[in-house]
Backbone bond lengths (Angstrom), bond angles and torsions (degrees), N, CA, C in turn:
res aa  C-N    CA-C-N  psi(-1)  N-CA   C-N-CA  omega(-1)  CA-C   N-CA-C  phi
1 X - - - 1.452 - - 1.522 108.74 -
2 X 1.296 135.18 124.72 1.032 164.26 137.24 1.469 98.85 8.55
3 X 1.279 130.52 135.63 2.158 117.25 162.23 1.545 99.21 -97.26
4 X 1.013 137.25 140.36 1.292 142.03 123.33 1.214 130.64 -86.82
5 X 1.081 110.63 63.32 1.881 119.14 178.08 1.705 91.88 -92.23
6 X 1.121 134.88 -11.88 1.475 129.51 -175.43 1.460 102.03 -86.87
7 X 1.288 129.13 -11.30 1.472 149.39 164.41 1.349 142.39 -74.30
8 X 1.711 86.99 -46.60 1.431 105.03 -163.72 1.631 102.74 -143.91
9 X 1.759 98.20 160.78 1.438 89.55 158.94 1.758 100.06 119.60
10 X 1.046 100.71 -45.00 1.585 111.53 -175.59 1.379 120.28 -120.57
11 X 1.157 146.44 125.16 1.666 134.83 136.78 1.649 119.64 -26.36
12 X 1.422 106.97 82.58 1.419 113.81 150.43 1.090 149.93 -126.12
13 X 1.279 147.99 -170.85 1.768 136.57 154.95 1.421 113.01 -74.91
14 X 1.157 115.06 109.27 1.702 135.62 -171.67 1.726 112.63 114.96
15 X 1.178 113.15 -40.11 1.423 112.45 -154.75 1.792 93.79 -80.70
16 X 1.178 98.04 159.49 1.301 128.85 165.59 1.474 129.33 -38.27
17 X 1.459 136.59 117.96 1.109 118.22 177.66 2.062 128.97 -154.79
18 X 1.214 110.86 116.92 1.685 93.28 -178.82 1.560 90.69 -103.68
19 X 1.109 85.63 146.78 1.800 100.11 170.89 1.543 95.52 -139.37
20 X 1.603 108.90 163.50 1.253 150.85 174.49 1.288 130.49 -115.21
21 X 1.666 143.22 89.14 1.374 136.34 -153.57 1.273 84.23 -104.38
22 X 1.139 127.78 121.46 1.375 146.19 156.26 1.693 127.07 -81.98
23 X 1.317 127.26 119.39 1.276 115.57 172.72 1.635 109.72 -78.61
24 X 1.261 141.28 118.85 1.025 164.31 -155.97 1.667 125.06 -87.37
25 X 1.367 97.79 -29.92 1.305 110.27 -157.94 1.969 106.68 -126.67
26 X 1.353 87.71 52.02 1.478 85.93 -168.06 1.691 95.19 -109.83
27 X 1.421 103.46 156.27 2.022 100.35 -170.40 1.777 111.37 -45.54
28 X 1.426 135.98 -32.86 1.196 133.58 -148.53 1.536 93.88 -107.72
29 X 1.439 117.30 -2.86 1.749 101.65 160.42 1.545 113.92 -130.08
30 X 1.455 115.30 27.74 1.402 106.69 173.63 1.562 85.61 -117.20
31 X 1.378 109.99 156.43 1.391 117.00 -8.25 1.837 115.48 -81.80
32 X 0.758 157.54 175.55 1.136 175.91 -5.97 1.287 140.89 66.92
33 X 1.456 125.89 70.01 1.344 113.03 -178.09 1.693 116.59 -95.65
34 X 1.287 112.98 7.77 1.452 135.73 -179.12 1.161 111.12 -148.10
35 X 1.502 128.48 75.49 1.229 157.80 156.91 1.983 93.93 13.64
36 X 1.629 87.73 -99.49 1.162 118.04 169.48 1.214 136.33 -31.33
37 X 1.392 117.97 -45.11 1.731 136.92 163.83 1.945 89.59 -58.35
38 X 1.022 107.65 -36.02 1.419 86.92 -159.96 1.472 114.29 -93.61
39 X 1.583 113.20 -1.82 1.665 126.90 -172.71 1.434 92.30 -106.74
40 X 1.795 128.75 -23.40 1.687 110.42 167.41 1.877 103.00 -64.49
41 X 1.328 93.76 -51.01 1.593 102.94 -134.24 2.126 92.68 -81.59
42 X 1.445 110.63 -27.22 1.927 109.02 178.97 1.372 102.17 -105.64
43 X 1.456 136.52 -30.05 1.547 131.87 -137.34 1.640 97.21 -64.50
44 X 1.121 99.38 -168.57 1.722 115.14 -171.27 1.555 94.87 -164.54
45 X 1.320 87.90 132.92 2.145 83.93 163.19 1.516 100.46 -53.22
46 X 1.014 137.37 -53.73 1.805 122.94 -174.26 1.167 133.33 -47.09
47 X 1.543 106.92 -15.33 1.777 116.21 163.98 1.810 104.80 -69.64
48 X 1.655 130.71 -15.79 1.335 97.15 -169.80 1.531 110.61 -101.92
49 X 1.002 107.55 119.56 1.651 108.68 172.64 1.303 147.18 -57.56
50 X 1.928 94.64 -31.93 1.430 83.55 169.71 2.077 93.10 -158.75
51 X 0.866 98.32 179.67 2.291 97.57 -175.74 1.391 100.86 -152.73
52 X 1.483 95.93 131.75 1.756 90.88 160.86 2.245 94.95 -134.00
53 X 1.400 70.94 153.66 1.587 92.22 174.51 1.530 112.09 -122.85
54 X 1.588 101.35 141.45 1.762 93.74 179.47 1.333 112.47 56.97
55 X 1.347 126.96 36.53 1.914 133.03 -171.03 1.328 112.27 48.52
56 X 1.520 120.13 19.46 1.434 128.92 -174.12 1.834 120.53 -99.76
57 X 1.172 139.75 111.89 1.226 127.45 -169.56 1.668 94.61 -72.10
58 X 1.701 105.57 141.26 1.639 118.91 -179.61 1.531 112.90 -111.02
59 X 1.675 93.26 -30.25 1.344 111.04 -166.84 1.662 87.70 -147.79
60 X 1.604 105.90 142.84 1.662 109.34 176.93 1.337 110.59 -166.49
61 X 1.694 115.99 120.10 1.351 101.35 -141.29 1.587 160.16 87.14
62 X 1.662 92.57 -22.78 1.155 118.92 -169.63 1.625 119.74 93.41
63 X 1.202 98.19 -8.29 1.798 99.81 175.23 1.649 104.93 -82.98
64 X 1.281 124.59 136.53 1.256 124.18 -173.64 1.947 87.62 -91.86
65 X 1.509 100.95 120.27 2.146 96.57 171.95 1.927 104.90 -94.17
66 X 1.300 108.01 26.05 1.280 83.23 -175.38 1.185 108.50 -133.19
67 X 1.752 119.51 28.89 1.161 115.92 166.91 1.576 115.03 -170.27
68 X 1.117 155.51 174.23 1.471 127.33 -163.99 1.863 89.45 -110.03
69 X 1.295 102.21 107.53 1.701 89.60 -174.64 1.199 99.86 -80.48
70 X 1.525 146.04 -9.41 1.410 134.26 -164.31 1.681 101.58 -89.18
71 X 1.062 98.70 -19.52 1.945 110.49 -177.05 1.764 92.73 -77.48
72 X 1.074 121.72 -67.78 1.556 139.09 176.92 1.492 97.38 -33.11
73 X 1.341 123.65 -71.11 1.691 130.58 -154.84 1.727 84.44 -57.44
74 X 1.314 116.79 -57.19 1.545 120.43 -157.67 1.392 107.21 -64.41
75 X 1.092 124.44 -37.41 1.541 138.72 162.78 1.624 117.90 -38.67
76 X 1.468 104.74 -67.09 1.655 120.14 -179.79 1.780 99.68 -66.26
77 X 1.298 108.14 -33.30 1.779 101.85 -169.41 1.819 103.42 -69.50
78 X 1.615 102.40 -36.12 1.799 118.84 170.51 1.679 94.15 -26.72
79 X 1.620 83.04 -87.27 1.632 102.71 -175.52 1.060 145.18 -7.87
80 X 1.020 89.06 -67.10 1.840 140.03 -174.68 1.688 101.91 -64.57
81 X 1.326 124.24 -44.12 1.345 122.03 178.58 1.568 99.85 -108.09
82 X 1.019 150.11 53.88 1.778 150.11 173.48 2.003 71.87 -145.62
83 X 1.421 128.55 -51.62 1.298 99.05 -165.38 1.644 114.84 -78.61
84 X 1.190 106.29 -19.63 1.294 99.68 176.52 1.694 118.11 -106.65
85 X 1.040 107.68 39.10 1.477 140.15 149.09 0.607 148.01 -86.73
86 X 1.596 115.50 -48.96 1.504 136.95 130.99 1.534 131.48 -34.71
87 X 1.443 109.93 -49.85 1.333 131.83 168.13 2.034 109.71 -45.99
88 X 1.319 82.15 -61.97 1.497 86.93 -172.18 1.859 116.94 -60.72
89 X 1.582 93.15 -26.40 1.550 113.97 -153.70 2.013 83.96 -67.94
90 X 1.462 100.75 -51.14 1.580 118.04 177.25 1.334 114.71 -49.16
91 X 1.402 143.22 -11.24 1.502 131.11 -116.99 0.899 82.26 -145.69
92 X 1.612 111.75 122.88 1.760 117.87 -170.69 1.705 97.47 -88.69
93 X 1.302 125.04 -11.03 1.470 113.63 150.70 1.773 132.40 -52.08
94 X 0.956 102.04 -179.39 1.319 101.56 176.95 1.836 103.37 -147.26
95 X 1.460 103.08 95.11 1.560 110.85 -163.32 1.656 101.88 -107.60
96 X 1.095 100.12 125.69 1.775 118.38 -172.62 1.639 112.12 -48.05
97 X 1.409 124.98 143.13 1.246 110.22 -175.77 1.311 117.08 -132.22
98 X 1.313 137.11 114.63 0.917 137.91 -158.92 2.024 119.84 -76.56
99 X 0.994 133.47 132.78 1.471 129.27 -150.58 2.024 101.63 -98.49
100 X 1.433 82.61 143.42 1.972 75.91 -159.22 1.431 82.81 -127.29
């Protein structure tokens, strides 16, 4: 197998990199005397603020730049109610529906 240590491995100028900016100081991981123990065992995707991949920001801030998520959410919500429309339309029940 090939090494890529000329790639990887370190924080440098050229090399490769995803990172994770974490907000740290949010009520469900302080206090913290084990960072990490406490981002397996409390974290939430909503603690990370911002990601880059390939030294590239994906997410910054919390705004995702690499895709229009408000088009996406509205898309899956489309979906999401034409399939369970169908469902119900199928459904020799008769299940109450709440008006949105």
């Amino acid at each position: 197998m090939r090494s890529r240590q000329h790639l990887l491995g370190t924080l440098e100028v050229g090399k490769k990199a995803d990172l994770l900016v974490v907000d740290t100081l949010r009520a469900h991981l302080v206090p913290a005397g084990r960072i990490i123990s406490a981002l397996v065992h409390s974290g939430h995707p909503g603690d990370i603020e911002s990601v880059m991949v390939d030294g590239r920001f994906v997410m910054r801030d919390r705004e995702v730049l690499t895709m229009d998520e408000d088009a996406i959410v509205r898309e899956a919500d489309a979906v999401g109610r034409r399939i369970w429309g169908e469902v119900l339309e199928a459904s020799p029940l008769t299940v109450p529906r709440l008006p949105r």
